[in-house]
C-alpha positions as CSV (number, residue, x, y, z in Angstrom):
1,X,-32.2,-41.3,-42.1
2,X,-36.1,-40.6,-41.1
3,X,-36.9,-42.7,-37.9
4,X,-39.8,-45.2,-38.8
5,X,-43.3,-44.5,-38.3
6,X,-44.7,-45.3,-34.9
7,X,-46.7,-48.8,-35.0
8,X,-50.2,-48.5,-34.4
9,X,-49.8,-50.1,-31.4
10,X,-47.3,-47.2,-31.0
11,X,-49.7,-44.4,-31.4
12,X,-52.3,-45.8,-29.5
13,X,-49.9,-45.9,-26.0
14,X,-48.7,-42.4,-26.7
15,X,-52.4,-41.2,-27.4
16,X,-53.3,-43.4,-24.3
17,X,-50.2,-41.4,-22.1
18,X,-51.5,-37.5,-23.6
19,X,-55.0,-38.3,-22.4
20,X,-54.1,-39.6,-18.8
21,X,-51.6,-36.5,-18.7
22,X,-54.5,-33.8,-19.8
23,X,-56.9,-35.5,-17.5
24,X,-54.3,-36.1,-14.6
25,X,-53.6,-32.8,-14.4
26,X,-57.3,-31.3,-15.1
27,X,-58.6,-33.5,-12.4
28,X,-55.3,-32.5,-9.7
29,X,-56.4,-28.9,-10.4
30,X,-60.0,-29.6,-9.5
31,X,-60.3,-32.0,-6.9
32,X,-56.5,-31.5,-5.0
33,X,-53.3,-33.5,-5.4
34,X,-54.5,-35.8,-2.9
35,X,-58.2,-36.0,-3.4
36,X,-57.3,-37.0,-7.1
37,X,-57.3,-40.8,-7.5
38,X,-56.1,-43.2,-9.8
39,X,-59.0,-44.1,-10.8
40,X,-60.5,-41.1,-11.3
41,X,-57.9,-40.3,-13.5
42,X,-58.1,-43.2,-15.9
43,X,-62.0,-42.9,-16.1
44,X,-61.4,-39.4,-16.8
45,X,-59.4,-40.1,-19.7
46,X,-61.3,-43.4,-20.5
47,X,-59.0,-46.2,-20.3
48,X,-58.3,-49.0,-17.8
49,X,-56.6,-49.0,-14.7
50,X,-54.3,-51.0,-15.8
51,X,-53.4,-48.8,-18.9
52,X,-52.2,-46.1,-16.3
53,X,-49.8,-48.3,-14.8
54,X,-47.8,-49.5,-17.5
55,X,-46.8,-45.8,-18.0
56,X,-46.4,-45.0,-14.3
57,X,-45.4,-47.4,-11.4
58,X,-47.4,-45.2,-9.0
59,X,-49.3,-42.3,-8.4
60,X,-46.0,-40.2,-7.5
61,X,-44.0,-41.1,-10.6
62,X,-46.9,-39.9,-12.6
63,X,-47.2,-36.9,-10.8
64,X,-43.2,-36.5,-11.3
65,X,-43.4,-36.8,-15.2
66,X,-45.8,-34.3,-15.4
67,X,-44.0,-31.8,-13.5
68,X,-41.0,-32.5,-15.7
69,X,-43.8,-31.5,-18.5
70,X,-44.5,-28.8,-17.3
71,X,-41.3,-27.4,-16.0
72,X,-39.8,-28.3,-19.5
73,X,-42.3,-26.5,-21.5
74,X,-42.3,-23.1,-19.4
75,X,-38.1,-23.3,-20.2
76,X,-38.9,-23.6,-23.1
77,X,-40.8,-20.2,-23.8
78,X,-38.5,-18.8,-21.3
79,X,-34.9,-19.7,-22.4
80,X,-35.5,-17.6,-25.6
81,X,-35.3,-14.5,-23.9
82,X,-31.5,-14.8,-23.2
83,X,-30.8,-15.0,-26.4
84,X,-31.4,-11.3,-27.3
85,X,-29.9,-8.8,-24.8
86,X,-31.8,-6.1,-23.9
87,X,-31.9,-3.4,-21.3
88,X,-31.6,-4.9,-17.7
89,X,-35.2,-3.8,-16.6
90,X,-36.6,-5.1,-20.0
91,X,-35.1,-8.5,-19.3
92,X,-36.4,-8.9,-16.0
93,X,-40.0,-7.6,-17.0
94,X,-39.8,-10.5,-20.0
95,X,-38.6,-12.9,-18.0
96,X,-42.0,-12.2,-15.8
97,X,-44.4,-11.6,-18.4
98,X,-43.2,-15.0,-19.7
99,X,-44.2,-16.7,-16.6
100,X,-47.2,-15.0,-15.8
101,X,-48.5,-15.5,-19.7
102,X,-47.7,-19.4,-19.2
103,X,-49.7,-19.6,-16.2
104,X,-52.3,-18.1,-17.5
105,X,-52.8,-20.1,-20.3
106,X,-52.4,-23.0,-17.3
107,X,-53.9,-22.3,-14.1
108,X,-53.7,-26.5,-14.0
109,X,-49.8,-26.0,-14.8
110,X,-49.7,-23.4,-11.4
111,X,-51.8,-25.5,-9.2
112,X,-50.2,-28.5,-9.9
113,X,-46.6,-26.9,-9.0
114,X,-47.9,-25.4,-5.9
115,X,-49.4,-28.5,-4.5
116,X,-46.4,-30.9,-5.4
117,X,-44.0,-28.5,-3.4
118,X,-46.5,-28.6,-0.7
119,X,-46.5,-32.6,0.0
120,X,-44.9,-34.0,2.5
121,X,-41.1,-34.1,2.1
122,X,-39.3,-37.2,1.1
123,X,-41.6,-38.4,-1.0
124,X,-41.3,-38.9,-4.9
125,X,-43.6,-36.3,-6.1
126,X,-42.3,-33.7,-3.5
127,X,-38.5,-34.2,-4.3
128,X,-39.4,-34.4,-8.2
129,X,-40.9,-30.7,-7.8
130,X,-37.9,-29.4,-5.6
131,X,-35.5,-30.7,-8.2
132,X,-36.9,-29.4,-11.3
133,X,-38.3,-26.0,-10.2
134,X,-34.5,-26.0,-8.3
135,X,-33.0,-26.7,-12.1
136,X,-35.6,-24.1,-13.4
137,X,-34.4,-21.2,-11.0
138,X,-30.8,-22.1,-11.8
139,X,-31.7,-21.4,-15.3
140,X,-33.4,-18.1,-14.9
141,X,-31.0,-17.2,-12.4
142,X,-28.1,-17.3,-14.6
143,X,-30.0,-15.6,-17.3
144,X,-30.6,-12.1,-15.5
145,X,-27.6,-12.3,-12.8
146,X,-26.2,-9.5,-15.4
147,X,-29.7,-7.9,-15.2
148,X,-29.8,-7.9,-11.9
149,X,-26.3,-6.6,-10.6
150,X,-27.5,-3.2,-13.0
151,X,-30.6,-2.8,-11.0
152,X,-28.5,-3.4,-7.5
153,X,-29.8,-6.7,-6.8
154,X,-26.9,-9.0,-5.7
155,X,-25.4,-11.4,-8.4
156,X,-25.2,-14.0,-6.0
157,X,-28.9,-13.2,-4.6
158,X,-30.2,-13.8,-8.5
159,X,-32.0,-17.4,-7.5
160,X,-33.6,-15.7,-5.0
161,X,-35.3,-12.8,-7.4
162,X,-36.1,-15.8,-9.7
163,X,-38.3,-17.5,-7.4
164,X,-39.9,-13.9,-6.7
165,X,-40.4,-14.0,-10.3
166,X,-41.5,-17.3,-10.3
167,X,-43.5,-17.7,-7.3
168,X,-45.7,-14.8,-8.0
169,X,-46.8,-16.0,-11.7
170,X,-47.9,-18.8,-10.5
171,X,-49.6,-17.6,-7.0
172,X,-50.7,-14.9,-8.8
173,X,-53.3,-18.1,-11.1
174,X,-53.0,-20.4,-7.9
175,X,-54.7,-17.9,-5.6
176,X,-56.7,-15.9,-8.4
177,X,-58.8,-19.1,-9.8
178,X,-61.3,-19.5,-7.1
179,X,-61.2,-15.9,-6.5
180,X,-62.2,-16.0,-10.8
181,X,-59.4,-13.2,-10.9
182,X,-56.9,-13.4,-13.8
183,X,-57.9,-15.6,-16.3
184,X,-59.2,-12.6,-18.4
185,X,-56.1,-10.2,-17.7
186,X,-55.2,-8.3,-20.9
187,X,-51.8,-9.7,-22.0
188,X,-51.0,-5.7,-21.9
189,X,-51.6,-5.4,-18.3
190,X,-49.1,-8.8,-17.4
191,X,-46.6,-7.2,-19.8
192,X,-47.1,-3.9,-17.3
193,X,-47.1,-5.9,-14.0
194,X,-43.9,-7.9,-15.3
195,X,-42.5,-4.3,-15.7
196,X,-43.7,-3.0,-12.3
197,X,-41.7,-5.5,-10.5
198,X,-38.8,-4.7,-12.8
199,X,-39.7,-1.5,-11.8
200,X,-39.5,-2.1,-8.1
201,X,-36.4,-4.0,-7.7
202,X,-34.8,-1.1,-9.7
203,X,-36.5,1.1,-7.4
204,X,-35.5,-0.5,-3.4
């Protein structure tokens, strides 16, 4: 049995929740986690103040869902890539090119990552990043452990070459944005650097 139809009513809070998402994270890649206010958000996205807060309790929570977002759309692209085995150094160069494709497409995505896990620890936004990017390396991880051990990288070392992997898509748009470096990088070339550090780890 279908579920039924969202209610107008319906449509217009999940409309209302996309646009203070886009905006939210639009405006944190612009202005700075910190810089970006509330308000600026909601004006951004043109509803009331008020609107933002009967999605969100606060600033942080907001800042938490959309990291979820984001974290749960990159696994998504990524967790395909397990499913089809493939030579060890092929894996491992997918498994980058994946990353470093998404981030592309999302220098917001990258920015907003790198400044959550920057925040001061303890707080909401700060643990939400440490706990999802922690489940997202725990998922790569796992995937190219095998990959890894054939390319004499220690099994139980794998987390750590994830957030190589990781860590260098997304520095690679964090720090290359106001440097205008990357945006226009031939999907070719990414597949080839996703290969050169395949390369490398297979290498020392």
């Amino acid at each position: 049995m279908s579920e039924p139809a969202p209610s107008p009513r319906q449509q217009r809070r999940r409309h209302a929740a996309r646009r203070l998402s886009e905006e939210g994270l639009r405006l944190i890649a612009a202005q700075g986690l910190a810089a970006a206010k509330v308000a600026d958000i909601t004006a951004a996205a043109g509803v009331g103040k008020g609107t933002f807060f009967t999605h969100w309790p606060s600033k942080d929570a907001f800042v938490a869902e959309l990291l979820d977002q984001v974290l749960t759309d990159l696994a998504r692209r990524v967790r395909p890539l397990g499913l089809n085995p493939t030579d060890a150094e092929s894996l491992v160069a997918d498994v980058a090119a994946v990353h470093l494709r998404y981030f592309q497409l999302r220098p917001e995505s990258a920015a907003l990552l790198n400044q959550a896990l920057a925040l001061e620890s303890g707080g909401e936004a700060h643990r939400a990043a440490v706990q999802r990017l922690g489940a997202h390396l725990d998922m790569v991880a796992e995937m190219i452990a095998p990959a890894t051990e054939q390319l004499g990288w220690p099994r139980e070392r794998s987390r750590e070459l994830a957030l190589a992997l990781i860590s260098t898509a997304s520095g690679f748009f964090w720090l290359g944005r106001p440097l205008e470096l990357g945006a226009d990088t031939p999907l070719e070339l990414l597949d080839r650097l996703g290969r050169a550090l395949a390369r490398g780890l297979a290498r020392y």
